[in-house]
C-alpha positions, 0 to 999 in steps of 0.5 A: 576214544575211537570205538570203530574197532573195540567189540562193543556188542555182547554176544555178537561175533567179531574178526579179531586181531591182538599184535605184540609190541613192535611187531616182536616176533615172539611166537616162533618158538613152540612153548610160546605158541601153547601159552596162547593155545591154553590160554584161548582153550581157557577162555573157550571153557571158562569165558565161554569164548566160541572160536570160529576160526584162527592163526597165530603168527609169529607177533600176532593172532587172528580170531573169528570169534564170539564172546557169552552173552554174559560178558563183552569180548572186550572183556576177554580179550583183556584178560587174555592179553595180560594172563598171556603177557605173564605167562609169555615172559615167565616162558622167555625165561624158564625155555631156552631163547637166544634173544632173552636179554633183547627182547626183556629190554625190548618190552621194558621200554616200551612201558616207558610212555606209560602213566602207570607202572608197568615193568614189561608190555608184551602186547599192543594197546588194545585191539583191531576188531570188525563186527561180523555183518554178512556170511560173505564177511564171515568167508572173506575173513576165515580165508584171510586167517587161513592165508596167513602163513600161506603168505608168509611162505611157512607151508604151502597149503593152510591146513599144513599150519598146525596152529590154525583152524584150517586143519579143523575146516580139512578135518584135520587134528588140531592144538584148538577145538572150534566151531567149524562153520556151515558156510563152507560146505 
């Protein structure tokens, strides 16, 4: 198995992204987009997960991130991806959704390939990963992140996207506590 996009380096930063199954765009509701804000506030406490910069979108999340030097961030992102799996489905049906009966089915057949037993399947098998290398790497990137919904024509301006760290890099409030890097001062 190919390693050019797995964060195998411990205590090194990466450019993170973890995509559901199909491109389903689960995260358009609130409720959802708060399974991944606590879960990462987790993370950040309990992991030691440091994050730099951030956006989720409506089927994907983009992260600068670092893992503790204790563990890889493989490791994390693993666990992150199946407590917000659970927590994603217990969601779909505890809050109203229109689209409940699609999308449970939706998930379930994507489990159908798999060798182990698994009911639902929320997120892509693994993740894209790119090891941070420069600072012009690093800018590239968090631009790249704070963009997203730009493009998406959700605002106009990335520090108007709540779930962002653009609002914390424009001193803005946020739902998540980051590390604002130095590099764009």
């Amino acid at each position: 198995m190919s390693t050019k996009y797995k964060a195998t380096a411990i205590g090194e930063a990466y450019f993170v992204t973890v995509t559901t199954v199909g491109w389903v765009d689960i995260f358009t509701r609130l409720q959802q987009k708060y399974v991944l804000i606590n879960a990462l506030k987790h993370c950040q406490k309990e992991r030691g997960l440091e994050i730099y910069a951030y956006c989720i979108m409506s089927s994907h999340m983009h992260m600068l991130c670092k893992a503790s030097e204790k563990e890889p961030l493989s490791s994390v992102i693993r666990d992150f991806k199946k407590f917000t799996s659970k927590k994603i489905l217990k969601t779909i049906l505890e809050y109203p959704e229109s689209r409940r009966v699609w999308m449970l089915e939706y998930f379930k057949e994507a489990c159908a390939h798999l060798k182990r037993k698994q009911q639902y399947k929320v997120w892509q098998d693994g993740y894209h990963a790119e090891h941070v290398h420069s600072n012009n790497f690093i800018k590239q990137k968090v631009n790249y992140i704070h963009q997203n919904p730009v493009k998406e024509k959700i605002v106009s301006n990335p520090e108007d996207y709540m779930f962002s760290s653009a609002r914390s890099y424009a001193d803005l409030d946020s739902e998540l506590e980051i590390i604002v890097l130095d590099l764009f001062y």
